[in-house]
C-alpha positions in Angstrom: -43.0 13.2 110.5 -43.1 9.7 108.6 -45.5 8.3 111.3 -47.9 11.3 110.7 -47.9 11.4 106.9 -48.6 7.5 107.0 -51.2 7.8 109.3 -53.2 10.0 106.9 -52.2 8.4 103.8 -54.6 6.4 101.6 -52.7 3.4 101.5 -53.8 3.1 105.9 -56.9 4.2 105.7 -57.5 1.9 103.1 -56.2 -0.6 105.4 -58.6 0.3 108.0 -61.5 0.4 106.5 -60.4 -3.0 105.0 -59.9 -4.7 108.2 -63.2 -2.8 109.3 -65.3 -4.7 106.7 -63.6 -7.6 107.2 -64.6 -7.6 110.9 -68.1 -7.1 110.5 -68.9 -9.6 108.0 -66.5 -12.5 110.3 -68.8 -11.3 113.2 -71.9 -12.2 111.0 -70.4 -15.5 109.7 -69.1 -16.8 112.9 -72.2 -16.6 114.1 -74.4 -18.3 111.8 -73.2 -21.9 111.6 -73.2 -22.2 115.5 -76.6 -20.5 116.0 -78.9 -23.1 116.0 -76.6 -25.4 118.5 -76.7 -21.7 120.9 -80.2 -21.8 121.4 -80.4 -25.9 122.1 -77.6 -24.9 124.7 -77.7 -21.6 125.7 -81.4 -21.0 125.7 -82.7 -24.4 126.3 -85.2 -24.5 123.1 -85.8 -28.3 122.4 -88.4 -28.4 119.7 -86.7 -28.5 116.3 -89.4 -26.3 114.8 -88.9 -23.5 117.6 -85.1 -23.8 116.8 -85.9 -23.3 112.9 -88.1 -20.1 113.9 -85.4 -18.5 115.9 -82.8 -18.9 113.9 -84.5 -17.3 111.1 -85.5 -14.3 113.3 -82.0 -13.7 114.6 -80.4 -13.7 111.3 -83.2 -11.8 109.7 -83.5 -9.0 112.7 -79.5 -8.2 111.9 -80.6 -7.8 107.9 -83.7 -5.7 108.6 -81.4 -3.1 111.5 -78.1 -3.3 108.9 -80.2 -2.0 106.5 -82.4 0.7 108.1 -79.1 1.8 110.1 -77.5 2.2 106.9 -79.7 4.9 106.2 -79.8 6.7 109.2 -76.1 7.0 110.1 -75.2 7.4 106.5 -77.4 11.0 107.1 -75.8 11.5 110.2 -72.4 10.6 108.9 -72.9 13.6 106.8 -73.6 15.9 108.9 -70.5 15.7 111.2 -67.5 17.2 110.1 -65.5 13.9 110.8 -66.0 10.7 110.2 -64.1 9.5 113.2 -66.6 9.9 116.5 -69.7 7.7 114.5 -66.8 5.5 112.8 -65.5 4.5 116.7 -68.7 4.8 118.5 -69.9 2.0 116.3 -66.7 -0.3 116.9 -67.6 0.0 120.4 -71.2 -0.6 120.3 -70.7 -3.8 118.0 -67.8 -4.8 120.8 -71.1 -4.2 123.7 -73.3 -5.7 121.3 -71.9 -8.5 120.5 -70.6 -9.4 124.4 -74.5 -8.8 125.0 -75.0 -11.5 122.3 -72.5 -13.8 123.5 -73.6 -13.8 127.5 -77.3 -13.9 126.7 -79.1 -16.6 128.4 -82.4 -16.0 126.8 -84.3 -14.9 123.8 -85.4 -11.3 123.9 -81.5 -10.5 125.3 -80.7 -12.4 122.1 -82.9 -10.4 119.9 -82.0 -7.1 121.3 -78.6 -7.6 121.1 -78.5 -8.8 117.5 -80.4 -5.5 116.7 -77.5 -3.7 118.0 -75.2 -5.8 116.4 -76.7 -4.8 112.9 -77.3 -0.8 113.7 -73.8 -0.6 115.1 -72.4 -2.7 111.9 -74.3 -0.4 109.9 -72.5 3.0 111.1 -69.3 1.2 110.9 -69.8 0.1 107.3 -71.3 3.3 106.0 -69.0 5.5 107.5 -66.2 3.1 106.5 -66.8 3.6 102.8 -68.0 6.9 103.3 -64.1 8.0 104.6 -62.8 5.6 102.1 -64.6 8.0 99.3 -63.3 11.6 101.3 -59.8 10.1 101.1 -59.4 7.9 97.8 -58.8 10.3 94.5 -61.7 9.4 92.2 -59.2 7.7 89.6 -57.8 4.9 92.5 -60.8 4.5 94.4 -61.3 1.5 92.2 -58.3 -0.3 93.5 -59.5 0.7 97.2 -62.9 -0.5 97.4 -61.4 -4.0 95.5 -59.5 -4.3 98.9 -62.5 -3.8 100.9 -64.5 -6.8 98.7 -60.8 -8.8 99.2 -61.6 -8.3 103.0 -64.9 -9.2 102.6 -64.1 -12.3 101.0 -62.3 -13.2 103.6 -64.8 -12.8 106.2 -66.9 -14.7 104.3 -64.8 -17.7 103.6 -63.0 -18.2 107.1 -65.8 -17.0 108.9 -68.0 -20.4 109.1 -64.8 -22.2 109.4 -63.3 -20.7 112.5 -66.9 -20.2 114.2 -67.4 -24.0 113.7 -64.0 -25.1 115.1 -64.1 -23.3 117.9 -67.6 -24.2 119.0 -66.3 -27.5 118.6 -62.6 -27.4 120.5 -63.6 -25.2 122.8 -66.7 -23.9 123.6 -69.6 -21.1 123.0 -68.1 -17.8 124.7 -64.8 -18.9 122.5 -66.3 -18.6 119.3 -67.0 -14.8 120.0 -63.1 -13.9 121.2 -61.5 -13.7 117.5 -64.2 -11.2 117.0 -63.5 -8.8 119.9 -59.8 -8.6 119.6 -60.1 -7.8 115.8 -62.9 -5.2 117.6 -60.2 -3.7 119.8 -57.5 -3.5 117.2 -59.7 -1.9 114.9 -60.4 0.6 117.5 -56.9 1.7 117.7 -56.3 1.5 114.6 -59.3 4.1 113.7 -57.9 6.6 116.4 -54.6 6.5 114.7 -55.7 8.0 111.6 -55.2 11.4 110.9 -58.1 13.1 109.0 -57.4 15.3 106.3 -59.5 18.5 106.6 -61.8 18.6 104.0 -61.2 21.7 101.1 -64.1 24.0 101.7 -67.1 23.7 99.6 -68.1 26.6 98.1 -72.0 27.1 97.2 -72.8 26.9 94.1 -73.6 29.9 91.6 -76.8 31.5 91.9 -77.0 31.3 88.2 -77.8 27.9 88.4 -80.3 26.3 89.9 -80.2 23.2 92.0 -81.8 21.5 89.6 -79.9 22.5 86.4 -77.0 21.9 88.6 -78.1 18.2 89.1 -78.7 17.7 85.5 -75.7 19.1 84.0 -73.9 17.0 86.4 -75.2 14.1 85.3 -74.6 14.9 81.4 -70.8 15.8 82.0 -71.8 19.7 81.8 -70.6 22.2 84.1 -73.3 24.4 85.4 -71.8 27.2 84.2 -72.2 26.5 80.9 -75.7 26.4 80.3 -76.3 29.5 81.5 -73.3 31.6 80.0 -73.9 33.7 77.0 -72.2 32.6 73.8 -70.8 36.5 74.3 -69.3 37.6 77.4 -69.4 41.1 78.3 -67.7 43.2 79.9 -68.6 43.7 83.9 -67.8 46.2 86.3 -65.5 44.5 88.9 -66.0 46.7 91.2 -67.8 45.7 95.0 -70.4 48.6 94.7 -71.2 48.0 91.0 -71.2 43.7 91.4 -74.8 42.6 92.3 -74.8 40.6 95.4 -74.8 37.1 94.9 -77.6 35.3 97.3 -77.1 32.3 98.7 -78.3 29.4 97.3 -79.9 26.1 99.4 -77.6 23.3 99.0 -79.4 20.4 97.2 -81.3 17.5 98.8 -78.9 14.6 98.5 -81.7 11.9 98.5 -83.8 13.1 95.5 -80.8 14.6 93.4 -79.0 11.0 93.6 -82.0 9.5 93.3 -82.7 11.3 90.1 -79.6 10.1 88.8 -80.2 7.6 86.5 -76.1 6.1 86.9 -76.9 6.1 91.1 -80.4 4.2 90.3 -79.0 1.7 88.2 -75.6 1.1 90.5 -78.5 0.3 93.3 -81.1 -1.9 91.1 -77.9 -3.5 90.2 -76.6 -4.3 94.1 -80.2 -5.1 94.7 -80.4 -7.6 92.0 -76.9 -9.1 92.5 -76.9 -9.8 95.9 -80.5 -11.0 95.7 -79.5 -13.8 93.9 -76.4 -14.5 96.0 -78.5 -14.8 98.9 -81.0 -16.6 97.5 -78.8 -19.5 97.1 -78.2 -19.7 100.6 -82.1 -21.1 101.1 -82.5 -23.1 97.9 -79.1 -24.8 96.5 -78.5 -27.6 99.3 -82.7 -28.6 98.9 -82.4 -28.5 95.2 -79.0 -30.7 95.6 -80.6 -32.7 98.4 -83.8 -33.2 96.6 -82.8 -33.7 93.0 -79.4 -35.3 93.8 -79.0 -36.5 97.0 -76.2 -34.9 97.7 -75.3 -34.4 101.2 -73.6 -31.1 103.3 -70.5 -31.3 102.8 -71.8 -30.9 98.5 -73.0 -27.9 99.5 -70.2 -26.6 101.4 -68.0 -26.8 98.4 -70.8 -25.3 96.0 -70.8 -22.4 98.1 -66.8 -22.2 98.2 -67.0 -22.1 94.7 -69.1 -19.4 94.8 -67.0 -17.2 97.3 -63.6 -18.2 96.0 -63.9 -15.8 92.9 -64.2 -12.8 95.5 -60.6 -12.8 96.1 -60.0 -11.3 92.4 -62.0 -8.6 93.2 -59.1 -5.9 93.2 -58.6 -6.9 89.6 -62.2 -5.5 88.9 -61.3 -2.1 91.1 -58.1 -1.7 89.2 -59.9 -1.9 85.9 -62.7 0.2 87.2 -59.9 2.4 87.3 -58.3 2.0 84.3 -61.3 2.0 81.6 -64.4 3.2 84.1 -67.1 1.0 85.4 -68.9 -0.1 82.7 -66.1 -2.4 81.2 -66.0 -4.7 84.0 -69.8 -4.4 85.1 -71.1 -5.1 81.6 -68.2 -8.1 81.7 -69.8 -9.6 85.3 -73.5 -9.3 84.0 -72.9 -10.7 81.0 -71.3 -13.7 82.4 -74.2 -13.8 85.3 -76.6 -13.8 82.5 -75.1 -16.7 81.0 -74.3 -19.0 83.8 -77.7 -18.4 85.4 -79.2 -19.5 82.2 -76.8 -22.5 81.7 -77.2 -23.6 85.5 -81.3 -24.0 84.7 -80.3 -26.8 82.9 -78.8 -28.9 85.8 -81.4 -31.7 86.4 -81.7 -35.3 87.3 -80.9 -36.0 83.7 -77.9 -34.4 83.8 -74.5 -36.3 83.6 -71.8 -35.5 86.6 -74.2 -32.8 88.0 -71.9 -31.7 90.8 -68.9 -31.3 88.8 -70.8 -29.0 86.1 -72.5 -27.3 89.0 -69.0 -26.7 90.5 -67.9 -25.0 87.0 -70.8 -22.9 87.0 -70.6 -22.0 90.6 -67.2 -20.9 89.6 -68.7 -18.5 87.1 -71.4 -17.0 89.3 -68.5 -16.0 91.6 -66.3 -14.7 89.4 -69.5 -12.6 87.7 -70.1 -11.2 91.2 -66.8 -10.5 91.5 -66.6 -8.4 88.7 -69.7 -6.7 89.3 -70.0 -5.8 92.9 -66.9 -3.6 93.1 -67.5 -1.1 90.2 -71.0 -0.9 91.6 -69.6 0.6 94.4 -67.0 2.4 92.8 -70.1 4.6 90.4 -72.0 5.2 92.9 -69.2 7.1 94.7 -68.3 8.7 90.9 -71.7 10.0 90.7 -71.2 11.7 94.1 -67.8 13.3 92.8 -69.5 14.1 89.3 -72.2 16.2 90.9 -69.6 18.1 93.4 -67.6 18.4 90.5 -69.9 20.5 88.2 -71.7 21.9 90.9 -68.7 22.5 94.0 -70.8 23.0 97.4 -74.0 21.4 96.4 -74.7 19.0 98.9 -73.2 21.3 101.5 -69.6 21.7 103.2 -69.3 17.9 104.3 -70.8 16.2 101.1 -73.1 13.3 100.5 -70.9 10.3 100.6 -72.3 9.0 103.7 -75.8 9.2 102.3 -75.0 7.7 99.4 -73.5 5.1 100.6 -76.5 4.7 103.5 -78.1 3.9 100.1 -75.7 1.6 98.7 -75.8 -0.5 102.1 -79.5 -0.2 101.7 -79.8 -2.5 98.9 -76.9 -4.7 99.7 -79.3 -5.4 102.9 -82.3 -5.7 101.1 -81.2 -8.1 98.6 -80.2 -10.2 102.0 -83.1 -10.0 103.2 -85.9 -10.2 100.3 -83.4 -13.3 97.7 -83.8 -16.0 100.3 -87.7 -15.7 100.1 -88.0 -14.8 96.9 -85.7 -17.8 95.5 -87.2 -20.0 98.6 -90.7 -19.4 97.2 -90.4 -19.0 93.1 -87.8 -22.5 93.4 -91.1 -24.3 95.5 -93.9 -22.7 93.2 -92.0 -23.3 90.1 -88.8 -25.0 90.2 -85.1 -24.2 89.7 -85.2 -23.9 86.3 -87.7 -21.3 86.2 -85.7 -19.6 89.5 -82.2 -19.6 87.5 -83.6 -18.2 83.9 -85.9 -15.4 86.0 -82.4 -14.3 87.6 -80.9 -15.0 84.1 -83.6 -13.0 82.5 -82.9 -10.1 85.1 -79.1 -10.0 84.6 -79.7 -9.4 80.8 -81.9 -7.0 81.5 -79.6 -4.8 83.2 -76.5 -5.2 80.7 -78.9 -3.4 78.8 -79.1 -0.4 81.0 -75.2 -1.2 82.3 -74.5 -0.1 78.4 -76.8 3.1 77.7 -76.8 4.5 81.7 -73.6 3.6 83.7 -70.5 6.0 83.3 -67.5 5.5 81.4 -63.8 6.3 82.2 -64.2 9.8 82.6 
């Protein structure tokens, strides 16, 4: 009985979905520092420039299938009762994928296979969060998606470190076997949970219209309300004299959230964020290199800094918890804002550049820290806000799938477009103008953090 009632608790499917995230993102980070050496070995490209090209297309082709994938099986996601046939189908296509990846011995099997790898990431991530939302009550989920950017971290810090060392001690296949017995595990570990039916979804009253519905959702008024008389009359309770209630189209879970200005700024926001996270990944070591001649190994321990805050980031769930989002998000912007700005003025004049850029590496971290999990955590609030005030409006399974499609969307996209944007504005303009543009952007949305995002409620 214990075994059963732990196996659909939300303390172990917190877990899962934890060690899920984690998974993917040391599958992606494994990968990338031994890439380049792969296709000199492996593939047998010898021209440095060719190698350059590849690279880039790899890791790019992953970003551009994560992030359409996201969309897709976030739909599909919702349309299945449960979330555990897409949830295992994609741990096993990531495990074939990534095997594929692994044995290839030339480019298009390399290509197609990291494809794969980001599709079937995709459903495992989207679903992940989207079963996280079903199980987590609204007032912990908080708490529950700081574990999941906890796991993340993790990926992200050990994930370069392990691929690396095990390239070097003991080969290319090697590199890939931490990643498949964390695949396996996770397997089992999914067909262990138990899924809680979900409580039926009634539709919502005919006296409300999908749209009113939307909008009184996202002002805090139930439906009901707009529409009742300040009166109420007597009516007949009986079956002949009742009026028959039609039935009413659930709502369109795309545009309603889309209309939502809380779910348009939690995405701008991810968007924005994780833009200018990834555009340091193409223009800190040249500015460093350039500007400083600072080697590597600099770089390395800038970007440590930067990832190192990430483990606090179930201090920013619990608080989303405890006083809302918008406490901790406005806190993470703000400090963005000001560290972005106060890292433009790192230049060849400047006096111990790499310990002040450590200090302020530190700060961008610990802003993205504080930001990135009570994004997360409104977007699936305005989900539960809208279901709330208007029960059985985006149909008997919900929208958090699609919502979270969404949210994975823009995490992608900001992979994909920061390095070139950064890469370009840094070349045409220069750091400084780079780091007070993203400054100038981070203060621009404290602004809307303040008027749009929701509170504790």
């Amino acid at each position: 009985m214990f075994a059963r009632s732990f196996r659909s608790s939300k303390t172990f499917t917190t877990f899962v979905v934890s060690v899920a995230i984690f998974t993917d993102v040391l599958l992606q980070n494994l990968v990338a520092p031994v890439l380049p050496y792969a296709l000199h070995t492996q593939i047998g490209l010898q021209v440095e420039a060719d190698i350059q090209r590849w690279t880039s297309i790899l890791l790019s082709a992953y970003g551009a299938a994560f992030m359409l994938g996201s969309l897709l099986f976030g739909h599909i996601g919702d349309m299945i009762s449960s979330r555990r046939m897409p949830f295992v189908l994609g741990l096993v296509l990531v495990f074939l994928s990534t095997l594929a990846f692994a044995l290839a011995t030339n480019l298009w099997t390399l290509l197609v296979a990291r494809i794969l790898e980001g599709l079937s990431s995709a459903v495992v991530s989207t679903v992940g969060y989207a079963l996280l939302t079903d199980v987590v009550d609204p007032a912990h989920l908080g708490k529950a998606m700081g574990y999941t950017s906890l796991a993340l971290s993790f990926g992200l810090l050990i994930g370069p470190v392990v691929g690396g060392v095990l390239y070097e001690y003991c080969g290319y296949f090697q590199v890939y076997l931490p990643a498949f017995g964390l695949i396996a595990m996770e397997i089992i570990l999914r067909l262990m949970i138990i899924e809680r039916e979900k409580p039926a979804r009634p539709p919502p009253s005919s006296s409300s219209s999908p749209a009113k519905a939307a909008a009184a959702a996202e002002n805090d008024v139930p439906p009901s309300e707009e529409t009742s008389p300040l009166l109420h009359h007597h009516h007949p309770t009986s079956t002949n004299d009742a009026p028959a209630q039609p039935a009413v189209v659930p709502l369109n879970a795309y545009t309603t959230l889309l209309s939502s200005p809380r779910f348009l700024t939690a995405l701008a926001a991810l968007l924005v964020l994780n833009s200018i996270a990834c555009g340091f990944d193409s223009t800190l070591t040249p500015f460093i290199h350039a500007t400083f001649h600072l080697r590597a190994t600099h770089a390395s321990a800038l970007f440590l800094a930067l990832a190192l805050p990430m483990l606090l980031a179930p201090l920013s769930g619990w608080a989303s918890d405890r006083y809302g989002p918008k406490p901790p998000l406005t806190f993470g912007l703000t400090l963005a804002t000001l560290s972005l700005f106060l890292s433009s003025l790192i230049s060849k004049e400047t006096s111990s550049p790499f310990a002040k850029l450590i200090i302020l590496f530190l700060m961008i971290g610990l802003a993205l820290a504080a930001a990135f999990t009570p994004l997360r955590v409104e977007a699936g609030r305005v989900v539960e806000t809208l279901e709330r005030k208007a029960p059985g409006c985006f149909g008997r399974n919900g929208a958090n799938g699609r919502a979270f499609g969404m949210v994975n969307m823009m995490v992608a996209g900001g992979g994909l477009v920061g390095p070139l944007y950064a890469g370009f504005l840094r070349v045409a303009a220069g750091w400084e103008v780079l780091q007070c543009v993203n400054g100038g952007v981070c203060a621009g949305l404290v602004l809307l953090v303040v008027v749009v995002t929701g509170g504790s409620g």
